[in-house]
Each structure stands twice: as C-alpha cells, then as structure tokens.
N, C-alpha and C positions, 0 to 999 in steps of 0.2 A: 434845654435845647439839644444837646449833646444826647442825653435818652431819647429824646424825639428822634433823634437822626439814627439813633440804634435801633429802635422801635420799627422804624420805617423799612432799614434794610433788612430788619428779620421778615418782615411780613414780605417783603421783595424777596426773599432768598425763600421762602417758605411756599410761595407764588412757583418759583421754577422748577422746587424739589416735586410739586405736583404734577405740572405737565411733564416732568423727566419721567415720574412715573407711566405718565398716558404713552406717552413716546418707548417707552422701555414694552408696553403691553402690544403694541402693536406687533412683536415677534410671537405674540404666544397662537399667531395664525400658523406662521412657518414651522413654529413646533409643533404643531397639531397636524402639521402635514407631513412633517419627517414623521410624526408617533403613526399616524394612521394609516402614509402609503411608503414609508420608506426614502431616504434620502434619492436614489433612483429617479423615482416618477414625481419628488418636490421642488428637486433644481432643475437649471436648463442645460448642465455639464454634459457628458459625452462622454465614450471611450477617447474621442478623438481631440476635445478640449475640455480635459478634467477640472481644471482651475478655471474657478470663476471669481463671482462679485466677494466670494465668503472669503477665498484667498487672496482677491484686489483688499476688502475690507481691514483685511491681518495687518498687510502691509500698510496700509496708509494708517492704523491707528498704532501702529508699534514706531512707527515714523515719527508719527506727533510727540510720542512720547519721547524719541532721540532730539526732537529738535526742541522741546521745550528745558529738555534736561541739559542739553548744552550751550541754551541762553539762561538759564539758573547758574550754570558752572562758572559761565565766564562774569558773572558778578561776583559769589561769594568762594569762589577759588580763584579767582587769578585777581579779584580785584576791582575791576573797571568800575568803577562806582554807577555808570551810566547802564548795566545791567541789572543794580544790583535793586529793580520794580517788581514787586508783588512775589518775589522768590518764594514763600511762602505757597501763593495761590499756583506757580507754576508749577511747583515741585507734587501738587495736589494734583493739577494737570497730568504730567507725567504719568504715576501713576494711576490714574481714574481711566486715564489712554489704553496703558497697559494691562488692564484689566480687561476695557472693553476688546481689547485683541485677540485676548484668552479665550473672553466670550463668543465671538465670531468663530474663530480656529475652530470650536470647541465644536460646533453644530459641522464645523463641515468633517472633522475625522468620524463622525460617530455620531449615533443617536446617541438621547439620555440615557439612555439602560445598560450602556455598556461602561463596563468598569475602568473609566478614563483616568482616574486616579493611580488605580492601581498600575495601569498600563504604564503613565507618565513615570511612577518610580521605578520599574521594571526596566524602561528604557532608559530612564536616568543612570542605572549602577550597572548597567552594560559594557560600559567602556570602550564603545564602538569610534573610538579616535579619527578613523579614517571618513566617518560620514559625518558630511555636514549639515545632516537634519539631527545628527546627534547632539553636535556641536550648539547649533539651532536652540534644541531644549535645555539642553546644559545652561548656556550665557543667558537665557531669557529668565530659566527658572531661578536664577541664581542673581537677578536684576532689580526680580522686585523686591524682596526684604532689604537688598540696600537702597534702592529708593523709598521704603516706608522709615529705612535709619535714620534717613539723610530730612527726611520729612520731622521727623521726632528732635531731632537734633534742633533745627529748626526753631522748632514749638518751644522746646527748653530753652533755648536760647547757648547753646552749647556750641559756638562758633567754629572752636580747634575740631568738632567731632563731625561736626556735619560738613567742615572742611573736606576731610579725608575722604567720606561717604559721599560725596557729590565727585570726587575726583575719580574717585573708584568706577559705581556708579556710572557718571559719564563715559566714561574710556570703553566698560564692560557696554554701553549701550552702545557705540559707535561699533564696537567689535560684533556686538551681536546683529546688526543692521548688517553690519558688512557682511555677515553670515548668509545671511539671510540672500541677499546679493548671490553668493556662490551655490544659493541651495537653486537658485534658478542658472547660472551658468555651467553650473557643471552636468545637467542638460546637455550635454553635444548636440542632439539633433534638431534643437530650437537654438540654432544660429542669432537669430536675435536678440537672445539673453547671452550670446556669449561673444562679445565687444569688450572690448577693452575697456571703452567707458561706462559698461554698463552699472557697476559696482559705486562708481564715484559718480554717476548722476543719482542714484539712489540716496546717499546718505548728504550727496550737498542738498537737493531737494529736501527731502528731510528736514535739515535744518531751517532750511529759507521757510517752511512751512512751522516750527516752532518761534522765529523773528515774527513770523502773521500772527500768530494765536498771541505774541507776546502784544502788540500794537494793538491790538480788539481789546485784550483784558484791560489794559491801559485804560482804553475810552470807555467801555463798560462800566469801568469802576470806577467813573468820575474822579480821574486824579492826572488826569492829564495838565490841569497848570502845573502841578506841583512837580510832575516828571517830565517839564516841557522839553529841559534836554537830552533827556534819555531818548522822546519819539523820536527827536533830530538822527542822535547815533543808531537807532534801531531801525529808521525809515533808511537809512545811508550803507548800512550795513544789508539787508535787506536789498535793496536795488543793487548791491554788487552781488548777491546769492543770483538774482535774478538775470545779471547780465551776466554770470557766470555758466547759470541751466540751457540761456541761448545759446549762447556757442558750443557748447557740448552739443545741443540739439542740433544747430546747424551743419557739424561735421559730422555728426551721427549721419544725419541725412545723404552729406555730399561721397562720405567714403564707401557707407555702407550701400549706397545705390550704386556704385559701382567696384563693388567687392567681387571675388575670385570666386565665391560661395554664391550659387546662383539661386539657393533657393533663399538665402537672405537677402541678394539684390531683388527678388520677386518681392517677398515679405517687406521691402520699404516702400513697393508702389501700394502698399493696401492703405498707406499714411499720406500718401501722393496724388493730385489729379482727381478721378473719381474712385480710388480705393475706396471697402470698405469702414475703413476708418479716420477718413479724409476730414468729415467735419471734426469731429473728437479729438483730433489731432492741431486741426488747424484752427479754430475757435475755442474747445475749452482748453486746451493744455496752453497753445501758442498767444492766442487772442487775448483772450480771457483770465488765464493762468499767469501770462510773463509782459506783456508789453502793456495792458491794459491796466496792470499795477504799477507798471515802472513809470506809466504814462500818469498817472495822478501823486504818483512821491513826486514826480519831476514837480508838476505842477502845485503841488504843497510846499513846495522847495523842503520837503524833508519836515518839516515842522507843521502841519495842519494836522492836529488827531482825526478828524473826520475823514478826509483823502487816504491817511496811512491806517486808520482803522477797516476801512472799503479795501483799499489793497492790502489788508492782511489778511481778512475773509476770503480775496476772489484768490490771492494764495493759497491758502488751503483746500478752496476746490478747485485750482489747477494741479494740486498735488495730488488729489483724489484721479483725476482724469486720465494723468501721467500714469498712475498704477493700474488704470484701467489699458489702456494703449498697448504698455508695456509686457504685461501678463498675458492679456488675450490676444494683441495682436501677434503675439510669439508662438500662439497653437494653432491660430488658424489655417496656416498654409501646410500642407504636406506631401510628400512624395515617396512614394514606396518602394519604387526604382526608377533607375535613371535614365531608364526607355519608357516611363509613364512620364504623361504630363503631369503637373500640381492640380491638389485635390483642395476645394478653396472650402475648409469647412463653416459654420454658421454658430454664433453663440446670443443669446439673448437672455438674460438674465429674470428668471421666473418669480412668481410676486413673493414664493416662499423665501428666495433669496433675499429681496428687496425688503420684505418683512425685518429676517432677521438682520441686515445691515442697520436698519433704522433702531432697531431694539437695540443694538450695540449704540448709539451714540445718546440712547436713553440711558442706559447702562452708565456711560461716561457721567454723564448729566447727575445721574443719583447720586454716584460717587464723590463728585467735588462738592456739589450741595448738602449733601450730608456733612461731609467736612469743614466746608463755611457753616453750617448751623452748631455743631460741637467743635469746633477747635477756634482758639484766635487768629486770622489768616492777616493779621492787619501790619501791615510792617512798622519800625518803631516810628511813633510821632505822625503817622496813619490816623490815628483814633479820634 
C-alpha cells in the first residue's frame, strides 16, 4: 500500500514537472523578441515608465521567497511547533522563488549575450556602500547559498545547522526586501514610493503572502487532518497580516490624498474614483487580495483547509496586484515644472513581457519539482 501511495505521487509529481516545463517555454517567445528586435521595441516600458511587469515580477517572486522563509523560521528557529509544516518543501519554495527572480531581473537588465555574470561580480567587489542597488545585489547574492544550506541541513537532518542558516538567512531576507523598498524610495521624484509606509507594507505583504503559499501547500499535499491545528494558527495569523495591509492601505490613502506634495496627492487619485488604476486597486488588491480572504478565514472560523487554502492563493495574487499598483502607479504621473500641468503617462505590459513573467513561475515550478522528485521533502512520520 504504502509503494502504491509512492508510486502515485511520483507519477503526480512527474505529471507537474511536465507542464512546469510547457509553462517555463512559453518565454522562449519573449526571448526571441528581445534576441530579434531588442529589449526597446519587446517591452511596453518608456523613457517615461522604465519599470514594468519584469520589475513588478522581481518583486513579488523575491517576496514569496521572504515570506515563505519566515514561516520556515518561525517553526524550526523559534519553535512554534504549529509552523513547524512541510519546512522542508517551504525552504524548496523559497529558493525555487528566488531563482525565478533572478530569472525575471535577468531579462530585464540585458539581453542573453551580454556578460551578466561577469557584470554581477564586477559590481559585487565594487564596494559602492552608499548605493542601494549595490546593497540590493550584495544581500540577494549572498541569500541563496544560505537558503540552499539551510535546505541541506534540512535534508541531513542537522537540526543545530540548519538552525543558525534559517536565522541568518531569514534576517538577511527581510533585510534585502527591505532593500529593495529603499531602491524604490530613494526615488525623490516618485513621491509615491517615498511614504513612510512604504518599506513596511512591502515586506508585511510579503509575508502574509508566504502564510498563503504556506496554507495551499498544506491542502495540496493532502495533509491537512494531520496539520489540522497548524491551518487554525496559520489561517489566524494570516487574517491579522491581512488586517494589518488594511489599515496601512487605508491611511496610505487618507494622508497621502491629502499630503503637502501635490503631485503625490494627484498620484492617489489614479487609485481613486475613476483613476486609472481604480479597478486594480479596488478589486484585485482590496477586494480580491484582503477582504475577500479574510472574508472566508472568518467563515472557516480559521480551521476549514479548503476556505484557508482559496484565501491563501487569492493572497498571493493580491500580492502580485499590490506590486503592480505600487511600481507603475509611482511613474505614471509627471511634472517637469511647476508652471506645467501633470503629464498622465500610459503603461501596458507587452506579450513579450507577459511571456517571460509566465516562464518565471514555470521556472519556479521546475525547480521545486525537480527537488520533490530527488530529494526526500517528506517531514518525519509524513511517509
């Protein structure tokens, strides 16, 4: 019986690493358009809004990878036995996340034929302290070997090691999120990324978006009786991430619409009314993204894996939304002087874009699947 059930998941797990593949090809159009006409004429970017979907993409997979690494942490470093689900396949997560980040970023600095490598170590031994795109590669590059430690540790069963390297690890990913954060605030002239709260909805999102992925894996992996009370504290925990992203939202709204900075009070009507970013705002981030999961935990009362698996998916794409919102609606408004009116520029995300965003979460897909097919992901007494 027990080989039947192995048997079963191999050909399931063998099933996904296929279509991850078909899912991962469907970038090699976007690349064949950066290779044929240039990054230029394959995005929908601009002088006037450089950052697009390939930059919303970074963020929200380097996100995932913060937030599933510090519900990993709070199991097998602080303890809480109620986190301490599938650590194994999270920590796979994390890094499969982080990977696909790389991969994104990767298309948007540069076509393939420019020596990206070489570039990365150039600017790695730089020692350009003061910038924090430097900073940026520094803490990233420097993320995943101890996430593959920490993953190995794991696998050995080397408790005290993969201790240390999940605490590391964690702390260095919260730091490099929060980097990240700054690489967009320190921006002055996009007023929008530079809020007070812009830095701490980034990386509380984040997490609330690694609690979602944690509550999916859960139900996916048919082990939801067995970790019935972990859904309870991760569905619980979760709806306070979630009523925590509100009210950040809320006063974001109420101050910044009436802030001293007039072109950031313009830039929150584009989220307002009939802004152009009014639906995306108000049904995926708000709707969609925070009330509409908090509205089925409530009514799960916290313990139904199918409710808290549904609101940890539409978490993750309210997190996706939110970096959409966040990044673009921070370039689209401009003023060149201050006896010009604002200049409302236009962003639409081109299929080469859309291509390779999708190839990045086939990327992910590979990566963990590959790992559930060679490595044991099964936690003790799992099997």
């Amino acid at each position: 019986m027990q080989n039947s059930v192995k048997f079963t998941q191999t050909k399931h797990n063998n099933l996904w690493l296929v279509l991850s593949f078909i899912i991962a090809a469907i970038g090699l159009y976007g690349m064949t358009q950066v290779f044929l006409h240039g990054q230029e004429e394959s995005y929908g970017i601009t002088r006037e809004v450089p950052w697009g979907l390939l930059i919303i993409g970074y963020s929200f997979f380097v996100g995932i990878t913060l937030g599933t690494a510090v519900v990993g942490a709070l199991g097998h470093v602080f303890g809480i036995q109620s986190f301490r689900v599938l650590s194994k396949k999270l920590a796979l997560v994390s890094i499969a996340s982080l990977i696909a980040g790389f991969f994104i970023i990767y298309w948007d600095l540069a076509g393939p034929y420019d020596l990206q490598v070489l570039r990365l170590v150039v600017y790695f031994t730089e020692f350009k302290v003061t910038s924090p795109i430097w900073w940026l590669v520094v803490l990233y590059a420097s993320e995943l070997p101890l996430l593959a430690l920490e993953i190995y540790f794991l696998l050995s069963k080397k408790g005290n090691s993969a201790f240390y390297a999940s605490l590391v690890g964690t702390s260095l990913s919260i730091v490099a999120y929060g980097t990240m954060a700054l690489v967009f605030d320190a921006n002055g002239s996009r007023p929008l990324w530079h809020t007070s709260s812009f830095a701490l909805f980034f990386i509380i999102s984040a997490i609330a978006g690694g609690f979602g992925v944690a509550l999916l894996m859960i139900f996916l992996n048919n082990v939801a009786k067995k970790y019935k009370n972990s859904i309870s504290v991760l569905s619980k925990a979760l709806f306070f991430l979630l009523t925590f992203m509100l009210v950040i939202d809320f006063w974001n709204v109420v101050i910044n619409s009436y802030s001293s900075d007039i072109l950031l009070g313009a830039t929150m009507k584009l989220f307002l009314h009939n802004g152009v970013l009014a639906d995306n705002f108000y049904f995926y981030e708000i709707i969609l993204g925070i009330l509409t999961p908090m509205f089925l935990l409530l009514i799960g009362r916290f313990k139904t894996p199918t409710l808290s698996a549904i609101a940890g998916i539409l978490t993750v794409i309210g997190l996706f939304f939110s970096r959409y919102d966040a990044v673009i609606g921070g370039q689209l408004l401009s003023r060149p002087d201050n006896n010009m009116p604002f200049i409302l520029h236009s962003y639409i995300p081109s299929a080469s874009e859309i291509s390779l965003f999708i190839s990045s979460i086939g990327v992910l897909l590979i990566i963990y699947f590959l790992g559930a097919k060679f490595f044991n992901l099964e936690e003790d007494g799992d099997e």
